[in-house]
C-alpha positions in Angstrom: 87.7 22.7 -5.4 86.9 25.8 -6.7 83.8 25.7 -4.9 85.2 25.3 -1.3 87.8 28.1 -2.0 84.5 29.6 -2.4 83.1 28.7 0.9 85.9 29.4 2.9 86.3 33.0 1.1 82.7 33.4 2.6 83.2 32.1 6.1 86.3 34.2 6.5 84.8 37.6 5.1 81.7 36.8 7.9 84.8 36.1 10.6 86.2 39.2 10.3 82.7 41.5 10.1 82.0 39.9 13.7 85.1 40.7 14.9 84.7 44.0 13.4 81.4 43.9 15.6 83.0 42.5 18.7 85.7 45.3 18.4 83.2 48.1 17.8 81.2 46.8 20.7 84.2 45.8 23.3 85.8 49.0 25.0 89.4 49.0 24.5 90.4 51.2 27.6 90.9 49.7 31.1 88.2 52.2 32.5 85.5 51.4 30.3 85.9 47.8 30.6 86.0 48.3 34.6 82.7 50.0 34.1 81.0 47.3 31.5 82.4 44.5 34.7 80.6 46.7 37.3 77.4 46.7 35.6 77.5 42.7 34.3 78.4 42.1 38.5 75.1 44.3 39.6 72.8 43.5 36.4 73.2 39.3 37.0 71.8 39.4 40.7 69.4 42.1 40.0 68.5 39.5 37.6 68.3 36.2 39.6 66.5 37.7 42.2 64.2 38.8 39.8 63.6 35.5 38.6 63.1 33.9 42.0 60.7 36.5 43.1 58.7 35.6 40.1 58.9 32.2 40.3 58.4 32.0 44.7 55.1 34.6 43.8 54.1 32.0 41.7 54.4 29.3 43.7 52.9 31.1 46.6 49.7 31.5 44.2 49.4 28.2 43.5 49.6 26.9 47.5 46.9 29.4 48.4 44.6 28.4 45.3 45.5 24.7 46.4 44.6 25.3 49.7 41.4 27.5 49.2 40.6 24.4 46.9 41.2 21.8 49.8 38.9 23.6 52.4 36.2 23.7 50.2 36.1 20.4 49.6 36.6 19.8 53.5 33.2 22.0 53.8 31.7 19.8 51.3 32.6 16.8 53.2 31.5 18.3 57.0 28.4 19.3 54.7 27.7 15.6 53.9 27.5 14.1 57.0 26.4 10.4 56.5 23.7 11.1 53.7 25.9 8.4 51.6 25.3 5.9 54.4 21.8 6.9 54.3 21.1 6.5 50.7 24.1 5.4 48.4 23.5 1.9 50.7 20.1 1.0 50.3 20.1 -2.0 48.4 16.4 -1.9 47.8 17.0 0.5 45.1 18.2 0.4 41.9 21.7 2.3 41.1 19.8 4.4 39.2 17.6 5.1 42.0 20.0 5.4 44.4 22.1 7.9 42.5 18.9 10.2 41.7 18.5 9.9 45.1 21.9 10.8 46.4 21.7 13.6 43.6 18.8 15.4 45.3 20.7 15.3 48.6 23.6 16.4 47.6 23.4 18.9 45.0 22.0 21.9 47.1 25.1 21.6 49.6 26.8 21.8 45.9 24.9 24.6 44.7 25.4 26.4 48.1 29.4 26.5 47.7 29.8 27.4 43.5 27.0 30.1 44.4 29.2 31.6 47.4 32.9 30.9 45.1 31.9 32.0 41.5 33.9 30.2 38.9 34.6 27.1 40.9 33.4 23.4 39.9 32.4 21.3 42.9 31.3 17.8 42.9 30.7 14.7 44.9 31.9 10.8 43.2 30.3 7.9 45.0 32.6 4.3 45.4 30.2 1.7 45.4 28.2 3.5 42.9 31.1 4.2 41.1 29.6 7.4 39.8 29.5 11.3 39.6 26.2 12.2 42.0 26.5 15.5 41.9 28.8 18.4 39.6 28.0 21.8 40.6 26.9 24.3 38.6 24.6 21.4 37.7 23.0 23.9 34.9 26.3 23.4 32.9 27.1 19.4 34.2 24.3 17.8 35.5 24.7 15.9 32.2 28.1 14.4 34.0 25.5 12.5 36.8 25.9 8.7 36.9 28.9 8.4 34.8 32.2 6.6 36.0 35.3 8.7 35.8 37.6 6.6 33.9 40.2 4.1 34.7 43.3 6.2 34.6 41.3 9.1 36.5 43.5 10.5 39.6 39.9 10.5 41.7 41.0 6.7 41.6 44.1 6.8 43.4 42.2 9.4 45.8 39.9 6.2 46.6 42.6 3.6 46.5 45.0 5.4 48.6 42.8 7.4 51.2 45.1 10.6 50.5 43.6 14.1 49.1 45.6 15.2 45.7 46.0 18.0 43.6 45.7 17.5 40.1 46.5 20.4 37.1 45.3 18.7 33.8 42.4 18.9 31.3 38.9 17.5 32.7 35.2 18.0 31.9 35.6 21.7 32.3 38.7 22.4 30.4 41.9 22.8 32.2 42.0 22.9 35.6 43.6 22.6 38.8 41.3 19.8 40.7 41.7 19.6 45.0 40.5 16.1 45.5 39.1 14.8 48.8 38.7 11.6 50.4 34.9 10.5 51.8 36.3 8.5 54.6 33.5 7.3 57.3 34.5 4.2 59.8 37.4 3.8 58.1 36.2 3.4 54.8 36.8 5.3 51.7 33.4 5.3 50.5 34.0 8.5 47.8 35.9 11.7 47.3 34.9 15.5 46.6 36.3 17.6 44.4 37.2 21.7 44.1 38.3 22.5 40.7 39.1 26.1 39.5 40.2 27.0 35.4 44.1 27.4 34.6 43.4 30.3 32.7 41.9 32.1 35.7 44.8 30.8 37.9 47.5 31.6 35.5 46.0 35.5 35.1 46.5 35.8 38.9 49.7 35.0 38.7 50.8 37.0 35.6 
């Protein structure tokens, strides 16, 4: 008992120091609190339309990166011609072969882009193949050539659906926002292409 008398002793002494606070802070007279209303009413939208500059900047940032990312990967493609045709089909090979093959072919257009766009990762996957033939710098990830991307990759829903995509998430490189590309000749989804860029060099564009 004597310990909740206690308690409320406390709660009550802390009551009245924040009202003592609140009074202090509060202005009494009608003019000052006129004035303190004034500044709340111009202070808020100042505020908001702070925020929504920042945050339509932002997203402004993002579309253009997006964008640069996508037409990149559309040179890649024009770039490409049929050279899959050409050599990802010929059944005479092994996959091996066919991928070293593909490799040589298709890294320099690669090369070409990453050398022009510093910074960037480029790449080309191959369906059939169901491999990464080239990934561009290929000094840091030519290791990457020949593997699958896994199962719950989003270059898979690129090759199921036929639709380029936009992807932020953490890859081979780190981070990254990835612009990915259907290969679509006759019809046929036969690969995608990839433009990928590092968050962190995104995000300090934007901040």
């Amino acid at each position: 008992m004597q310990a909740e008398t206690k308690q409320s002793g406390w709660m009550l002494a802390i009551g009245s120091v924040i009202r003592a606070i609140c009074d202090r802070l509060v202005p009494h007279s009608l003019r000052w609190r006129t004035a303190l209303l004034v500044i709340v009413m111009i202070c808020l939208p100042i505020a908001a339309i702070a925020y929504l500059a920042a945050v339509q900047g932002r997203t402004a940032i993002l579309n253009e990166k997006s964008d640069k990312l996508y037409g990149i990967a559309i040179l890649l493609d024009n770039k490409l011609k049929d050279a899959y045709r050409r050599f990802g089909d010929d059944a005479a090979m092994s996959r091996d072969e066919r991928i070293a093959v593909l490799h040589r072919q298709v890294t320099p257009f690669a090369e070409e882009v990453v050398k022009a766009h510093p910074g960037l990762g480029v790449g080309y996957y191959h369906r059939d193949l169901d491999a990464i033939v080239t990934y561009a710098p290929n000094r840091d990830y030519g290791y990457t050539v020949g593997v699958p991307i896994g199962a719950d990759h989003l270059g898979r829903q690129v090759l199921a659906t036929g639709k380029p995509l936009v992807a932020y998430g953490s890859q081979v490189r780190g981070d990254i926002m990835n612009a990915m590309v259907p290969i679509i000749r006759d019809t046929e989804v036969i690969g995608y292409i990839w433009a990928n860029e590092l968050l962190d060099t995104v995000w300090l564009q934007i901040h």
